[in-house]
N, C-alpha and C positions, 0 to 999 in steps of 0.2 A: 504494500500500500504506500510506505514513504518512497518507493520508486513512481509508481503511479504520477504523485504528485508533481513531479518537479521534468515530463515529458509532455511532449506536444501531441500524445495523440488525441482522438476525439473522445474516448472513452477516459485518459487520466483527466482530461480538462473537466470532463463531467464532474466525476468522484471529488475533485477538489471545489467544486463549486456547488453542489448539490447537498441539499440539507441530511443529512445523515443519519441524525436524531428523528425527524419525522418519516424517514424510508424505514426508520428502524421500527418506530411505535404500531406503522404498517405491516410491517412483516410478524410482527407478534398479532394483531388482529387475526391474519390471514392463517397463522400457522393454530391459533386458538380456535379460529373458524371450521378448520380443515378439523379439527380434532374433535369438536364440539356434535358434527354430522356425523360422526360414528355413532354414536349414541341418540341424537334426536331426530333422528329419521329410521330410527329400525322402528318405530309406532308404524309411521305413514308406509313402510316398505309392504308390511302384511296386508295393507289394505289394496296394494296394488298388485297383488299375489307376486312378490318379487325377492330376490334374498335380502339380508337385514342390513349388507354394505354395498347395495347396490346404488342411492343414492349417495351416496359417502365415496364413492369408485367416480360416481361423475361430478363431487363437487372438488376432488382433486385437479381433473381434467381444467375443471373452470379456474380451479385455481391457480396453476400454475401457467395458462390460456392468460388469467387477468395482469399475473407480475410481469409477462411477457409486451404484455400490451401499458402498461404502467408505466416501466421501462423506457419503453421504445419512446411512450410520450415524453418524459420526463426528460429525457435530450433534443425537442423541438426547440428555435428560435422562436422569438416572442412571434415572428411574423408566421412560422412553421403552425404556434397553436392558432392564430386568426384563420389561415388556412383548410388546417384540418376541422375546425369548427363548424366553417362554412359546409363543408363535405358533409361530415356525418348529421349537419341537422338537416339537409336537402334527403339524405341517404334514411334517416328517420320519420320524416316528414313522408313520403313514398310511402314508406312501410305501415305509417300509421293509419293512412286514408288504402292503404292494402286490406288491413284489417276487418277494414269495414265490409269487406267483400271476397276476401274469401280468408282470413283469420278462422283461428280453431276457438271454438266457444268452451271458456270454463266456467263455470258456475253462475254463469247470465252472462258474460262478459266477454268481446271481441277486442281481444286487446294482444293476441302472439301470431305469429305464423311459422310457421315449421320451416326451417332452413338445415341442412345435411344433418337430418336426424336429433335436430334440438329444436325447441321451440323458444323465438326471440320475440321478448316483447320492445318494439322499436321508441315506445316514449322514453324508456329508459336513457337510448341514447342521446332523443331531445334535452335531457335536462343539461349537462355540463356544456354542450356547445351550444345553447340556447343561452345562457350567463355569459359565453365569451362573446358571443354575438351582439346581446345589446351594452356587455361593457365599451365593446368597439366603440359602436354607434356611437354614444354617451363619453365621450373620451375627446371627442374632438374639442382643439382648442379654440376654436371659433364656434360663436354662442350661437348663431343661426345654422348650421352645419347643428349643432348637438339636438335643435329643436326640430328640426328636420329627423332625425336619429330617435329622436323620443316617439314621433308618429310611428315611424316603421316597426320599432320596437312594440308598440301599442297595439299594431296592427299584425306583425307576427304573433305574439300571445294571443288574440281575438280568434284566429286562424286556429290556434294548438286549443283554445280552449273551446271551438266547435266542434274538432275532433274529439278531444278528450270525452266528451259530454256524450260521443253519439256511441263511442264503445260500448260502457260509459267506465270511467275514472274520477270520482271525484276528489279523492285525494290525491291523484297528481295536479290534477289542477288547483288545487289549493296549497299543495308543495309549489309549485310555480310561481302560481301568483304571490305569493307570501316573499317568495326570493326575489320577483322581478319589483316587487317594491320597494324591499330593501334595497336593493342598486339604487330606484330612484332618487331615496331618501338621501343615500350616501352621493348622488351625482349635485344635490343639491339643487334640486327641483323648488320652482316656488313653492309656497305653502298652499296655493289655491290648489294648483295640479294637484298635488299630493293628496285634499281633500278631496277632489273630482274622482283619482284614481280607485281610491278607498271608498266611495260612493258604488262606483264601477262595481268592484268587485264583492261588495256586501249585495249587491242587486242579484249578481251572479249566483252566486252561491245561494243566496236566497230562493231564485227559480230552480237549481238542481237538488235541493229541499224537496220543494214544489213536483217538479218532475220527475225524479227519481228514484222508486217507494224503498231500494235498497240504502242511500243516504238518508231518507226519513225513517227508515227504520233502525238502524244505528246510531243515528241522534237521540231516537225515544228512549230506546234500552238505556243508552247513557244517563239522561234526566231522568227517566223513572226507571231505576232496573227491578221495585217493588212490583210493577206490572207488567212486567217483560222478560223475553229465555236471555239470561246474561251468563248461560250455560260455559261459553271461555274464556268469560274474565273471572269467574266464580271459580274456576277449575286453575287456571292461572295465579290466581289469587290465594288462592290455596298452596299453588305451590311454592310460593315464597315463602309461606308459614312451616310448613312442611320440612323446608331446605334449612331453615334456622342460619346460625353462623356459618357454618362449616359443612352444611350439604351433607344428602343422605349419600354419596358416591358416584363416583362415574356409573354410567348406566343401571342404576341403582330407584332412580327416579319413574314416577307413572301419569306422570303429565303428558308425557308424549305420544303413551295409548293411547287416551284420553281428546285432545285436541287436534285434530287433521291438518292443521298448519301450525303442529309445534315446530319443526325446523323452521319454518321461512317467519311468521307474523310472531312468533309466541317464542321463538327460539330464548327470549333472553327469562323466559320462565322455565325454562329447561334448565338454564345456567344456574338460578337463584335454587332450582329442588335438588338439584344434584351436586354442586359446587358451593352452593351458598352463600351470604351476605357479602362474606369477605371478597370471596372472588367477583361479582359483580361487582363491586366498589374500586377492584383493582382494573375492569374492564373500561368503567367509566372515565375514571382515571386517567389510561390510555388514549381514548378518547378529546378529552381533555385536555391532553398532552398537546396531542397534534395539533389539535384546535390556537390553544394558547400559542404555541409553538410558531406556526403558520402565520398568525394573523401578526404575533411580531415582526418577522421577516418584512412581511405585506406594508406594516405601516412608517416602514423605513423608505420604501421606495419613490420616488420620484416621478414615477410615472402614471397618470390618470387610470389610464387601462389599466395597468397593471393592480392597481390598488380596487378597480371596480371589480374587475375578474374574479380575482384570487378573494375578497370580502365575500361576492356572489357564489362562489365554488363553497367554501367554507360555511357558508351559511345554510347552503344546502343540503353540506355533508353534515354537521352539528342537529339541524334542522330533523333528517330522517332520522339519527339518535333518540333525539328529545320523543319526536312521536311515537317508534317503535316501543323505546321503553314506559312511554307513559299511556300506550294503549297496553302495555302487560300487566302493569300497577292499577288499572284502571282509573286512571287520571286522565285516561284523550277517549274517545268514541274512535273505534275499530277501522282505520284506513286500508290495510292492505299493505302499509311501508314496511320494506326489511330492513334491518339490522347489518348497517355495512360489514363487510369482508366477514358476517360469521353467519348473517340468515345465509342460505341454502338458493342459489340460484343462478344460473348462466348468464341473464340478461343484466341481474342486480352485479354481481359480480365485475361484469365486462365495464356496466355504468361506472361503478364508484374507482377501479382501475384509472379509466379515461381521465374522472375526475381528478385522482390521487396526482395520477401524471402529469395533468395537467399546470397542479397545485405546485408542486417539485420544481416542473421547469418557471413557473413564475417567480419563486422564491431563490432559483441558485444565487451565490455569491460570489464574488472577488476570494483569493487566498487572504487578504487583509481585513473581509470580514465584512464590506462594505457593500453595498445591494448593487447586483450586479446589472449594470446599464445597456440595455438594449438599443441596435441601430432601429429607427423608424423606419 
């Protein structure tokens, strides 16, 4: 490694520039995740009459699939990630209004399509190049050029959140929306806009209320679960109690019988029955880590985009955290978000990858420590 440092090739330039500490706090996710599917997916394996490491054999596959893609991104120039952004939200965007017309339906929902024997759900990839997109836009130093940027931005979201709806999704589009405001907020939007926008979006959500008895029914269980089946957060709920400090064992736990999405939605109630308090607190933690970690780097830098981006990435990634663990606590009403690098999933997996990468190449440094300056 101290040879690494001190040659010109393009892989030592990386290593000496690239945050280390957050590659690292990732790879502990990944390697906790990989470890975690051994056990909370032998539930859901019986029910698809399959062996009990059979989804544990493919979320290696995704695993080692996402560091590779991670990787790759995290050595792009700032103009390489505006680039590949463009790509894969055009490339997501296809796939999503695909969906709608020949998509494989899971449980009311057209939202994957089947590509060389996996099934990819394509909004996944919308979210991260959908942040760099309108951190672009919103970046420009000329104030008519940015409000020009604020339309198109408005008007891409209006697009993703017609789709979303007709899948339907309504937690991704409420992961979105929430992020694409955030950026506004931090771009330093008047206060009027900012009000208008949040108008916008309470009206939104208000109709997918309105029209979509599976969001109105998740909301109600929420406010009243007196008069409602709150059959997996009761059972979730349970198993935090259950796991105590120190967890009933690796695969020792019975939440995962029990719950048909304990690896991907519920996975961090597998961790608290079986690993217990301590261990999710060191989960969060890491979390945490990267988060704080990241956004330091971020608010060193000097560049517009840079700072919108990398706020808007991190926000998103923090953001799927906070819900996942607080619809297992039953503190959120049930979205459907996974648990970066440890739910169970090809499509989540590949997302939060792109993201990580993403994140990595915005934050490398100088050897002297200084936020490292990109040509325009």
């Amino acid at each position: 490694m101290r040879f690494l440092r001190f040659t010109n090739h393009p892989i030592a330039q990386w290593w000496s520039c690239v945050d280390r500490f957050t590659l690292l706090g990732v790879l502990l996710l990944m390697g906790f995740g990989a470890a975690i599917s051994f056990t909370a997916s032998t539930g859901v394996a019986s029910d698809f009459n399959v062996d009990s490491f059979y989804f544990a054999r493919r979320q290696i596959i995704f695993l080692f699939g996402g560091l590779g893609v991670m990787l790759t991104m995290s050595l792009l120039s700032l103009r390489g990630v505006i680039t590949w952004s463009f790509m894969l939200f055009a490339l997501a965007l296809a796939g999503m209004v695909g969906t709608l017309f020949m998509g494989a339906e899971v449980k009311g929902a057209q939202r994957w399509v089947d590509v060389a024997g996996f099934r990819l759900q394509p909004s996944e990839l919308m979210k991260p190049s959908f942040v760099i997109i309108t951190a672009w836009l919103m970046s420009h130093p000329d104030a008519q050029r940015r409000l020009h940027g604020f339309f198109v931005s408005l008007g891409l979201l209006g697009v993703m959140t017609i789709v979303l709806m007709l899948q339907p999704d309504f937690g991704m589009f409420v992961m979105l929306s929430g992020v694409w405001f955030g950026q506004m907020f931090l771009a330093s939007l008047a206060p009027t806009f900012l009000a208008g926008l949040l108008l916008i979006v309470a009206i939104t959500a208000s109709m997918g209320y309105v029209l979509l008895p599976h969001v109105r029914s998740r909301l109600s269980r929420f406010l009243d679960p007196a008069n409602s089946d709150t059959y997996q957060v009761d059972h979730a709920r349970q198993a935090f109690v259950e796991g105590g400090f120190f967890g009933r064992g690796p695969g020792e736990g019975v939440v995962k019988h029990a719950l048909p999405d304990a690896h991907t939605d519920f996975v961090f109630a597998v961790i608290g029955e079986e690993f217990g308090l301590i261990t999710c607190l060191i989960v969060l933690a890491v979390y945490g880590f990267i988060l704080m970690r990241s956004f330091t780097r971020i608010v060193n830098t000097e560049k517009p985009f840079v700072a919108l981006a990398g706020s808007g990435l991190l926000l998103l990634f923090g953001g799927q955290v906070v819900i996942n663990t607080g619809v297992a606590l039953s503190l959120m009403p049930t979205t459907g978000m996974t648990l970066p690098f440890i739910s169970y999933g090809g499509s989540s997996m590949l997302s939060m990858s792109i993201l990580m990468g993403f994140v990595l190449a915005l934050t490398r440094t100088r050897r002297d420590g200084s936020v490292k300056k990109y040509r325009p």
